[in-house]
PDB file with SEQRES, HELIX, SHEET and CRYST1 records, atoms N, CA, C and O in Angstrom:
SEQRES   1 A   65  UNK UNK UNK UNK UNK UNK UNK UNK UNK UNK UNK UNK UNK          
SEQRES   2 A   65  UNK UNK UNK UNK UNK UNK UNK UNK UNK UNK UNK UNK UNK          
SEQRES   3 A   65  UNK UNK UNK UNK UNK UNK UNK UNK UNK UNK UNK UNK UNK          
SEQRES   4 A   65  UNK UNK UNK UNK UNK UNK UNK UNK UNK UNK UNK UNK UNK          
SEQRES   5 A   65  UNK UNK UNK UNK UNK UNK UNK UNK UNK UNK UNK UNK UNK          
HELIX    1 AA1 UNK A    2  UNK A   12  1                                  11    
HELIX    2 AA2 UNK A   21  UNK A   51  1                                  31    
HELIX    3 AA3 UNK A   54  UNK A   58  5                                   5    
CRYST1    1.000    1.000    1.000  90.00  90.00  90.00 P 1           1          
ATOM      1  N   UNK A   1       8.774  -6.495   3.300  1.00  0.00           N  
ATOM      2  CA  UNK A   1       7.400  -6.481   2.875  1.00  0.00           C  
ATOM      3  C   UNK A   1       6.560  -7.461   3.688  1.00  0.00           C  
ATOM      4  O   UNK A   1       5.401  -7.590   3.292  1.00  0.00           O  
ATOM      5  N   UNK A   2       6.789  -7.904   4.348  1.00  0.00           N  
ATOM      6  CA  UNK A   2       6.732  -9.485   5.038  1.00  0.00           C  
ATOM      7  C   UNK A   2       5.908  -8.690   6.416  1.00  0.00           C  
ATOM      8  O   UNK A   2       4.723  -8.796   6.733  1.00  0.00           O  
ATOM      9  N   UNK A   3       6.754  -8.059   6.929  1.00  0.00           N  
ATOM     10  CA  UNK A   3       6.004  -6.831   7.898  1.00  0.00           C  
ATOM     11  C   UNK A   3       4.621  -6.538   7.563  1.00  0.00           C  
ATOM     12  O   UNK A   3       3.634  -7.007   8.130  1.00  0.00           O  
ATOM     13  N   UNK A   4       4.644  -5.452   6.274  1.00  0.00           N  
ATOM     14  CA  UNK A   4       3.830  -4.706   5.820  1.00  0.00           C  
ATOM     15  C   UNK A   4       2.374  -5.752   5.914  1.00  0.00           C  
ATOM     16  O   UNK A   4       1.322  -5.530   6.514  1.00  0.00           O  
ATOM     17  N   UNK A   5       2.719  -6.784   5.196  1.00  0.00           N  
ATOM     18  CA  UNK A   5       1.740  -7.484   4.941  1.00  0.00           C  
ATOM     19  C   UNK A   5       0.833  -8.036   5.994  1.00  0.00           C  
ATOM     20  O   UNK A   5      -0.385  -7.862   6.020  1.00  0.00           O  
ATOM     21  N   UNK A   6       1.730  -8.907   7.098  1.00  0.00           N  
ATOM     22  CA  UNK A   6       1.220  -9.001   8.186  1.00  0.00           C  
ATOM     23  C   UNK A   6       0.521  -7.908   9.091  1.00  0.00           C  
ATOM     24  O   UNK A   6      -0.338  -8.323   9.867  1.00  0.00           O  
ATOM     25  N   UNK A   7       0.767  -6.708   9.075  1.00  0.00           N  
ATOM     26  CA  UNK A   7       0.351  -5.341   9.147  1.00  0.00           C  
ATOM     27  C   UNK A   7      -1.255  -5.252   8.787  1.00  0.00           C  
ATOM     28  O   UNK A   7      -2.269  -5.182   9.481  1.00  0.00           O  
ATOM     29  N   UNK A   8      -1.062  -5.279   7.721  1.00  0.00           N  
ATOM     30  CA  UNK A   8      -2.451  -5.110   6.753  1.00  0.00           C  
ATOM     31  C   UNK A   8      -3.042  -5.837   7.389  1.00  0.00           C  
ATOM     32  O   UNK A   8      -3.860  -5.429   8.213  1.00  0.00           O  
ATOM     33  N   UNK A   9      -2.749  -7.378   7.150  1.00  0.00           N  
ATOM     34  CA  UNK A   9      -3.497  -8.401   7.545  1.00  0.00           C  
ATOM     35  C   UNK A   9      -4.189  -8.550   8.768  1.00  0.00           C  
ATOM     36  O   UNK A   9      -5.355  -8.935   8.681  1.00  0.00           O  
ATOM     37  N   UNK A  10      -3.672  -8.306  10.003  1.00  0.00           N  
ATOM     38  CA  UNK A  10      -4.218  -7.974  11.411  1.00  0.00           C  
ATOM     39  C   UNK A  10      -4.602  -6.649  11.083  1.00  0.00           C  
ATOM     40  O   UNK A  10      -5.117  -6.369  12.166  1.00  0.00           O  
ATOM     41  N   UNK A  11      -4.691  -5.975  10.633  1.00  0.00           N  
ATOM     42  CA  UNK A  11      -5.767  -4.367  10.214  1.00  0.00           C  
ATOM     43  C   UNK A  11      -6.985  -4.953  10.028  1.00  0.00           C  
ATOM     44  O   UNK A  11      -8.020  -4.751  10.664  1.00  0.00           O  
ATOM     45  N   UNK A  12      -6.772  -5.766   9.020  1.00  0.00           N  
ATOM     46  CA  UNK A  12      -8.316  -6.333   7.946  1.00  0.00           C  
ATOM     47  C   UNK A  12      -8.664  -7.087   9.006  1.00  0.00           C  
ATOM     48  O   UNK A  12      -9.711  -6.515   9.308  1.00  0.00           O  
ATOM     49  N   UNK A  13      -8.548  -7.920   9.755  1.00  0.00           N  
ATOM     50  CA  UNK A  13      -8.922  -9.199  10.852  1.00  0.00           C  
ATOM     51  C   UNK A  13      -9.292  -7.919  11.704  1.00  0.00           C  
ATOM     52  O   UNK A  13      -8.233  -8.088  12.308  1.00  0.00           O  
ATOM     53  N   UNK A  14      -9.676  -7.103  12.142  1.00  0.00           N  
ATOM     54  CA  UNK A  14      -9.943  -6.100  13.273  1.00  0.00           C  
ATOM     55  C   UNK A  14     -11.603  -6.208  12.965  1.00  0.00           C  
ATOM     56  O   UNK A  14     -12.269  -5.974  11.956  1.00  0.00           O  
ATOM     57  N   UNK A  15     -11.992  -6.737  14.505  1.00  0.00           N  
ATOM     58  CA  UNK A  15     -13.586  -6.717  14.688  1.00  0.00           C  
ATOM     59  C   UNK A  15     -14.496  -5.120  14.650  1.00  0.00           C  
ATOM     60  O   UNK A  15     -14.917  -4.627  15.696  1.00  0.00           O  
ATOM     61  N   UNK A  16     -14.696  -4.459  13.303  1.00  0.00           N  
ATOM     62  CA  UNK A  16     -15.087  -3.187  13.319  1.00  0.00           C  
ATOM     63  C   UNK A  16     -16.401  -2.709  14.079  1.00  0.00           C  
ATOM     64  O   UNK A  16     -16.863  -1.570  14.151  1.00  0.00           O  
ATOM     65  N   UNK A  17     -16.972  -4.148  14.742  1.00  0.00           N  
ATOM     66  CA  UNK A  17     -17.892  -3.624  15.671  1.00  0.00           C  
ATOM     67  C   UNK A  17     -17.846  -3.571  17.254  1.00  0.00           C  
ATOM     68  O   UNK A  17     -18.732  -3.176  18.013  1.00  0.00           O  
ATOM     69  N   UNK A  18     -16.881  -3.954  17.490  1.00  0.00           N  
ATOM     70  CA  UNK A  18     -15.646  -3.721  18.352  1.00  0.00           C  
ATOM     71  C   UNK A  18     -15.639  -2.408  19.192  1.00  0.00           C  
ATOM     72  O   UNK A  18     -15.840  -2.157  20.380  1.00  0.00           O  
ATOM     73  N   UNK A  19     -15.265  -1.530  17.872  1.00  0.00           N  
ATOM     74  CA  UNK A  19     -14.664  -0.514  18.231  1.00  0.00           C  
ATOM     75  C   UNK A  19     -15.601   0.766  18.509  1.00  0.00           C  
ATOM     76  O   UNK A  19     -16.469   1.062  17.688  1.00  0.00           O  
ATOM     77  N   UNK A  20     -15.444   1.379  19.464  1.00  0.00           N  
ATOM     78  CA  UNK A  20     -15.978   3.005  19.378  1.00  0.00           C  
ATOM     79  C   UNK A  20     -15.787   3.569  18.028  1.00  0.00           C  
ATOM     80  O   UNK A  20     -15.297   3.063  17.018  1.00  0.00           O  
ATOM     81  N   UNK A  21     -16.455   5.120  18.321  1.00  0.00           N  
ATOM     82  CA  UNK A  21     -16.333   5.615  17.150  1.00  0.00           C  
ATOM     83  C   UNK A  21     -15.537   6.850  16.934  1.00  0.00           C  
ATOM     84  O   UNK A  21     -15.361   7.637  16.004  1.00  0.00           O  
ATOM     85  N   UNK A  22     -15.007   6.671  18.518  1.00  0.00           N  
ATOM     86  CA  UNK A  22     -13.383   7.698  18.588  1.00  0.00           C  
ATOM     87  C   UNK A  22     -12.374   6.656  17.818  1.00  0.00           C  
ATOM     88  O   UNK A  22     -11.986   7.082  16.731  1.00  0.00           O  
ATOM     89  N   UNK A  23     -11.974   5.599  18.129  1.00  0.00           N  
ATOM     90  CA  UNK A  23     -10.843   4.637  17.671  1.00  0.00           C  
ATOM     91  C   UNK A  23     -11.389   4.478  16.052  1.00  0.00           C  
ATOM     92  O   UNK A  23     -10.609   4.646  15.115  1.00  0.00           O  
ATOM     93  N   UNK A  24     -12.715   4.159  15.868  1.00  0.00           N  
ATOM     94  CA  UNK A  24     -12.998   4.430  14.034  1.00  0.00           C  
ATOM     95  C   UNK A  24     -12.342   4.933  13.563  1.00  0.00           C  
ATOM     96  O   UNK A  24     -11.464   4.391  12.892  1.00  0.00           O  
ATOM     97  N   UNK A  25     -12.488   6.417  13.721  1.00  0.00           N  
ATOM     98  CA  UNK A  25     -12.227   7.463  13.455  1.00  0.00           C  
ATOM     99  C   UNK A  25     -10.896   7.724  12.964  1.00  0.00           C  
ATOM    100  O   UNK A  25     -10.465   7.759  11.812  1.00  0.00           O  
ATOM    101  N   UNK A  26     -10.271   7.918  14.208  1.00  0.00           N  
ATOM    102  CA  UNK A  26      -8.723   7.428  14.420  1.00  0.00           C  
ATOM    103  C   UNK A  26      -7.778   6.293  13.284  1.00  0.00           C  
ATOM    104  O   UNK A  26      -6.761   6.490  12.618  1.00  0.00           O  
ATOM    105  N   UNK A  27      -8.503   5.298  13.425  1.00  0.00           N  
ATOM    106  CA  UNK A  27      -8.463   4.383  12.344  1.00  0.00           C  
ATOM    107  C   UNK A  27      -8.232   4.391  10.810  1.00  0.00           C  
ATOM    108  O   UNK A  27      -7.301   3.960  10.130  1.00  0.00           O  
ATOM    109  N   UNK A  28      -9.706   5.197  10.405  1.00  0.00           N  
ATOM    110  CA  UNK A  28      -9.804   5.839   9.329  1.00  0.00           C  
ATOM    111  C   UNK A  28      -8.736   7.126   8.876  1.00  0.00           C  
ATOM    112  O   UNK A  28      -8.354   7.213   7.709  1.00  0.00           O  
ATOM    113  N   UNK A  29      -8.332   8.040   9.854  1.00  0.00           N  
ATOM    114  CA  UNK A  29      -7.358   8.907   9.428  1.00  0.00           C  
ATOM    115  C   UNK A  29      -6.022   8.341   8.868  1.00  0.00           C  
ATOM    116  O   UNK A  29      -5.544   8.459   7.740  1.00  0.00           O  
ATOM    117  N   UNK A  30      -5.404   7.487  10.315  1.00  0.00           N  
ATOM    118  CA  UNK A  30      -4.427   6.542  10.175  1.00  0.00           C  
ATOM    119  C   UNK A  30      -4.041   6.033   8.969  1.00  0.00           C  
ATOM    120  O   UNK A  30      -3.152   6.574   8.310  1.00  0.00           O  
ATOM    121  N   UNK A  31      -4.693   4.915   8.562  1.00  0.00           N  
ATOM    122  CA  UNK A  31      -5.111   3.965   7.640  1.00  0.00           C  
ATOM    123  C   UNK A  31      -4.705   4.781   6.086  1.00  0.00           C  
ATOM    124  O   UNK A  31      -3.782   4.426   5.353  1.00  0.00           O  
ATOM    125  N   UNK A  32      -5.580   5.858   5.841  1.00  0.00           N  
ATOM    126  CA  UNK A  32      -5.493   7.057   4.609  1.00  0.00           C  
ATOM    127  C   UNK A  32      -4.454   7.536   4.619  1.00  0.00           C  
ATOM    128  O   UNK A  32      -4.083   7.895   3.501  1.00  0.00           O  
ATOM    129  N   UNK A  33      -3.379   7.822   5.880  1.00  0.00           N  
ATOM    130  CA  UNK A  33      -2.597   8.663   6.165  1.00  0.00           C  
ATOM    131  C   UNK A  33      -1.546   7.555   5.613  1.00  0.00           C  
ATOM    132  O   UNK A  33      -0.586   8.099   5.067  1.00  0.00           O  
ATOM    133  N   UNK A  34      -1.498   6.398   5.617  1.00  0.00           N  
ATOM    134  CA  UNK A  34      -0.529   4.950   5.165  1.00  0.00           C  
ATOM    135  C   UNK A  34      -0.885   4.900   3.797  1.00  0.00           C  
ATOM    136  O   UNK A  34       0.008   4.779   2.958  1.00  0.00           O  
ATOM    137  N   UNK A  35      -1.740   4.955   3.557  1.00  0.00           N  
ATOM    138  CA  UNK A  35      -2.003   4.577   2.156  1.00  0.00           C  
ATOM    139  C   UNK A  35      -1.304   5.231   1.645  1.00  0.00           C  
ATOM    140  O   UNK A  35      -0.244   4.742   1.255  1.00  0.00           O  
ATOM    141  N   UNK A  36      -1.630   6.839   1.384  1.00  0.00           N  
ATOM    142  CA  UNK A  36      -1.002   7.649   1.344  1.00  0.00           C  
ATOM    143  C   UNK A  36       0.536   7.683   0.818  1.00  0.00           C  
ATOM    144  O   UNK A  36       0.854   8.047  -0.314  1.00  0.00           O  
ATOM    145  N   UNK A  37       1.457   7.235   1.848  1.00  0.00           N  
ATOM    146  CA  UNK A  37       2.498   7.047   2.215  1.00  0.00           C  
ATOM    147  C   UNK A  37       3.054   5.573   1.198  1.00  0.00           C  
ATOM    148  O   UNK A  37       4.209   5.566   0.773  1.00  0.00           O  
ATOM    149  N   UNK A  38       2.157   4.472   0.917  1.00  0.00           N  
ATOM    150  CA  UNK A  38       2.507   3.718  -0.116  1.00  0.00           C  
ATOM    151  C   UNK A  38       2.334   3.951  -1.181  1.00  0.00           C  
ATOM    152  O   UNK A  38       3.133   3.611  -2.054  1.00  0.00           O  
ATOM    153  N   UNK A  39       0.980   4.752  -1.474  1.00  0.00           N  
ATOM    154  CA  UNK A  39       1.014   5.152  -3.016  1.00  0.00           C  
ATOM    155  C   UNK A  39       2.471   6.333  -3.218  1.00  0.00           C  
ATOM    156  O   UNK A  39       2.857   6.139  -4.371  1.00  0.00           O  
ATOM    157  N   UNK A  40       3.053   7.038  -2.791  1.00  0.00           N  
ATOM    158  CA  UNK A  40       3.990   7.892  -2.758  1.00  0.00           C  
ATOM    159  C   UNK A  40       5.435   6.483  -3.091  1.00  0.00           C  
ATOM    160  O   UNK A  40       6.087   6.223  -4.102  1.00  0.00           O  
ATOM    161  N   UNK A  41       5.429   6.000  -1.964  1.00  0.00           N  
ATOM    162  CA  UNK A  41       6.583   4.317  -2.624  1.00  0.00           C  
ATOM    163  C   UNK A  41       6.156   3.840  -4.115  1.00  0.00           C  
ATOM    164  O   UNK A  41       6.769   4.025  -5.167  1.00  0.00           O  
ATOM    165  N   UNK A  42       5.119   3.278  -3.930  1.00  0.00           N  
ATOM    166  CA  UNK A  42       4.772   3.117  -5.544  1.00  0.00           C  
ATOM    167  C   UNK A  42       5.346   3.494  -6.613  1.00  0.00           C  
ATOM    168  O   UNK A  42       5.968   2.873  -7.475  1.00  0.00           O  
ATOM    169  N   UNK A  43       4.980   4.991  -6.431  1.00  0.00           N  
ATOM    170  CA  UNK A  43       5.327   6.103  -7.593  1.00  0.00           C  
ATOM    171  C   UNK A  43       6.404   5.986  -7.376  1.00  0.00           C  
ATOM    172  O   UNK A  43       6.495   5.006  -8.115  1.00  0.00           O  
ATOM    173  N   UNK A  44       7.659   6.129  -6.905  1.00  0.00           N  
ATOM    174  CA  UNK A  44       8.824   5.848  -6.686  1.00  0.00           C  
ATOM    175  C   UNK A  44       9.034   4.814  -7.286  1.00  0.00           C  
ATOM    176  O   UNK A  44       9.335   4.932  -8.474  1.00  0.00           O  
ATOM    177  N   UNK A  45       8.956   3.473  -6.709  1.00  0.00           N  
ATOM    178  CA  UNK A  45       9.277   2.301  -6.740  1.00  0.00           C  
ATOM    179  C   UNK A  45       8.786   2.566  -8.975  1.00  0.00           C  
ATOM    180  O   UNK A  45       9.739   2.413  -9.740  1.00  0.00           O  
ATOM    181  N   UNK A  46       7.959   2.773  -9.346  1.00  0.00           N  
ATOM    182  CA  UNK A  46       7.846   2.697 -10.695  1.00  0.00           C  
ATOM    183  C   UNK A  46       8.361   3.686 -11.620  1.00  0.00           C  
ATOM    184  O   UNK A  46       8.521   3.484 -12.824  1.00  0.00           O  
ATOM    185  N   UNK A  47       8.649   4.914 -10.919  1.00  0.00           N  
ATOM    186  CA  UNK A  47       9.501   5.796 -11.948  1.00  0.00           C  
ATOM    187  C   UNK A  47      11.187   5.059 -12.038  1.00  0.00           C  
ATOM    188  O   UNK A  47      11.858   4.885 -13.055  1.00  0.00           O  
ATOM    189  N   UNK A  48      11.512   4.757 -10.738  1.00  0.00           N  
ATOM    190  CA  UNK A  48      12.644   4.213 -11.116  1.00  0.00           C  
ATOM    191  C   UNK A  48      12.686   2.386 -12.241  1.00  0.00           C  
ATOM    192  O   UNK A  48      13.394   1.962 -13.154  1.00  0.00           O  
ATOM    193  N   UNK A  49      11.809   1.990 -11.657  1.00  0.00           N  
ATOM    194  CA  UNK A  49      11.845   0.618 -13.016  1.00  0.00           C  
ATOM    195  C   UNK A  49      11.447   1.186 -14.128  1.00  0.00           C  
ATOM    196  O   UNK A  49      11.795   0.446 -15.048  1.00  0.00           O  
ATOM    197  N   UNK A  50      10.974   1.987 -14.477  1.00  0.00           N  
ATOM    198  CA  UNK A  50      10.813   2.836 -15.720  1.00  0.00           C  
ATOM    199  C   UNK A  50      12.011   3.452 -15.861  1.00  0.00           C  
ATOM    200  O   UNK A  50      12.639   2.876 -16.750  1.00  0.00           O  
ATOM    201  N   UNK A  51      12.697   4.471 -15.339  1.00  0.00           N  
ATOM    202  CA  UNK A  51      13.782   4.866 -15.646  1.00  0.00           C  
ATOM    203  C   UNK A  51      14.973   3.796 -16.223  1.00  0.00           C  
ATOM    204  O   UNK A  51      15.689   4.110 -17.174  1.00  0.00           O  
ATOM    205  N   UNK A  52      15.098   2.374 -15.461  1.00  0.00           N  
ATOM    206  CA  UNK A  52      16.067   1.666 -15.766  1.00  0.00           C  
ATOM    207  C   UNK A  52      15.358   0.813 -17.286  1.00  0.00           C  
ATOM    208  O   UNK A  52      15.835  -0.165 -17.863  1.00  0.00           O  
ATOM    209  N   UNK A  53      14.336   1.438 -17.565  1.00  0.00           N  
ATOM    210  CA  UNK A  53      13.794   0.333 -18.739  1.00  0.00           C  
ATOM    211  C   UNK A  53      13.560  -1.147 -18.349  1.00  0.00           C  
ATOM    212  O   UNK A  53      13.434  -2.066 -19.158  1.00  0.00           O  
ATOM    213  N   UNK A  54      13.502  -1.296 -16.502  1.00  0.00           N  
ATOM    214  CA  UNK A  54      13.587  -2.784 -16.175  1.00  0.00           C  
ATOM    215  C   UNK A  54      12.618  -3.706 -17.033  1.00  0.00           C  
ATOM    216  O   UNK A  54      12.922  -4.766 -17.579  1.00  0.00           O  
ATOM    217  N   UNK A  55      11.437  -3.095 -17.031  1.00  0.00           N  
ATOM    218  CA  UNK A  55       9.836  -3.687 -17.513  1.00  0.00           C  
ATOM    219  C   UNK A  55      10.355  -4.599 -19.199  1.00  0.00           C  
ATOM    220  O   UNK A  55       9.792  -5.648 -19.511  1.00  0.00           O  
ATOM    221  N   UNK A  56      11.270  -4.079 -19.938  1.00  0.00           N  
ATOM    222  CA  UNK A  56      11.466  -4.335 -21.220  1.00  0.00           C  
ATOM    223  C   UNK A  56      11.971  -6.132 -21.005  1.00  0.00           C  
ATOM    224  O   UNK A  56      11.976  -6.944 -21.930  1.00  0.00           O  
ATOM    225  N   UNK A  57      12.261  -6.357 -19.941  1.00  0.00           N  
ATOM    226  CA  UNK A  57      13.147  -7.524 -19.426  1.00  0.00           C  
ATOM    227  C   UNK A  57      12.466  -8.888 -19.768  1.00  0.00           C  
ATOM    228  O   UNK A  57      12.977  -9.921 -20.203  1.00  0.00           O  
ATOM    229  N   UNK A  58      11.249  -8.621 -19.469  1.00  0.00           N  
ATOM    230  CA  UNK A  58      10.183  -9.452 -19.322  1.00  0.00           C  
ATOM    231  C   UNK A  58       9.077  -9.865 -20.528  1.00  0.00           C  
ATOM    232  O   UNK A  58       8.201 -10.725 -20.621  1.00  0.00           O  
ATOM    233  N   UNK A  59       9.704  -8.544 -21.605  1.00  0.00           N  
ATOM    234  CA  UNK A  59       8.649  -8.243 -22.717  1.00  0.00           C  
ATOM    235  C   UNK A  59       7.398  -7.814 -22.515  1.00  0.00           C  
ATOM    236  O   UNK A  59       6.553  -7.918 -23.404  1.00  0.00           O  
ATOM    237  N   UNK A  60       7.081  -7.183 -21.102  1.00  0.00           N  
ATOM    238  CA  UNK A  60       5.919  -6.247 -21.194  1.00  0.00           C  
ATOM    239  C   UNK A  60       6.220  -5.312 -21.997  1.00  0.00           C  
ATOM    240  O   UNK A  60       7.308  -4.856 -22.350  1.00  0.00           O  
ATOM    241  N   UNK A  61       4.684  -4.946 -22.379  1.00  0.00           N  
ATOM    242  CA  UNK A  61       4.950  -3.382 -23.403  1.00  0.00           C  
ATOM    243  C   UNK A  61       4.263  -2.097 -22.131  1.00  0.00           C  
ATOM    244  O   UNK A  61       4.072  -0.931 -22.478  1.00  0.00           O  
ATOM    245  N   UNK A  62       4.083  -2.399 -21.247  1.00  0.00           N  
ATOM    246  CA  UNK A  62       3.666  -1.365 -19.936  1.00  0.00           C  
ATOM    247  C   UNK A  62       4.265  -1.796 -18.867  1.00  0.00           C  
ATOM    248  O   UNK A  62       4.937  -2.824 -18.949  1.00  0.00           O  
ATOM    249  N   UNK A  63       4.156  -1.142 -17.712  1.00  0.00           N  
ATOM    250  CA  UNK A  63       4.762  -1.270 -16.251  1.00  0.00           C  
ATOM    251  C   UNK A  63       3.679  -2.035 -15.312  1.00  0.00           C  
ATOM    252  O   UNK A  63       4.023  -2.502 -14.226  1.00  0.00           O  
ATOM    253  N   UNK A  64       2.177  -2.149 -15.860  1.00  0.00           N  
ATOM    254  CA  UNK A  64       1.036  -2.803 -15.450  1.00  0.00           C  
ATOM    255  C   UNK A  64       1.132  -4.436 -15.717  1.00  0.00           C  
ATOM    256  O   UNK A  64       0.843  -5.277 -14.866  1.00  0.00           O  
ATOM    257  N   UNK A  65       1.563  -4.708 -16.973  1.00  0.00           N  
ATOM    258  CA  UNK A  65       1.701  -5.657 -17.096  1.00  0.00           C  
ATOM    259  C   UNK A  65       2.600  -6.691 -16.051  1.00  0.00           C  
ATOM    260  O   UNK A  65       2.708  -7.890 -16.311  1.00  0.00           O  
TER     261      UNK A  65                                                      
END                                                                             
């Protein structure tokens, strides 16, 4: 996750006036196209701690908590 983050982080630090508005563009697909791709982990990553009842561990009464 250590990756990911640093990832993001030099994403967000990117001078957006910088850039053309071919690489924007590009950017913007990219970017959605990742998100994408983590909200899909997410859902994963939480059906299975739901499946194992992990959340109960902690005494949350939700998976938000």
């Amino acid at each position: 996750m250590g990756e990911l983050r640093s990832a993001v982080d030099a994403l967000a630090a990117l001078d957006l006036d910088g850039l053309d508005n071919t690489t924007l563009g590009e950017l913007i697909v990219e970017a959605c196209r990742q998100r994408d791709r983590l909200d899909g982990l997410c859902h994963r990553l939480v059906g299975e701690h739901d499946r194992r009842l992990a959340w109960k561990a902690d005494g949350a009464r939700s998976e938000k908590q």
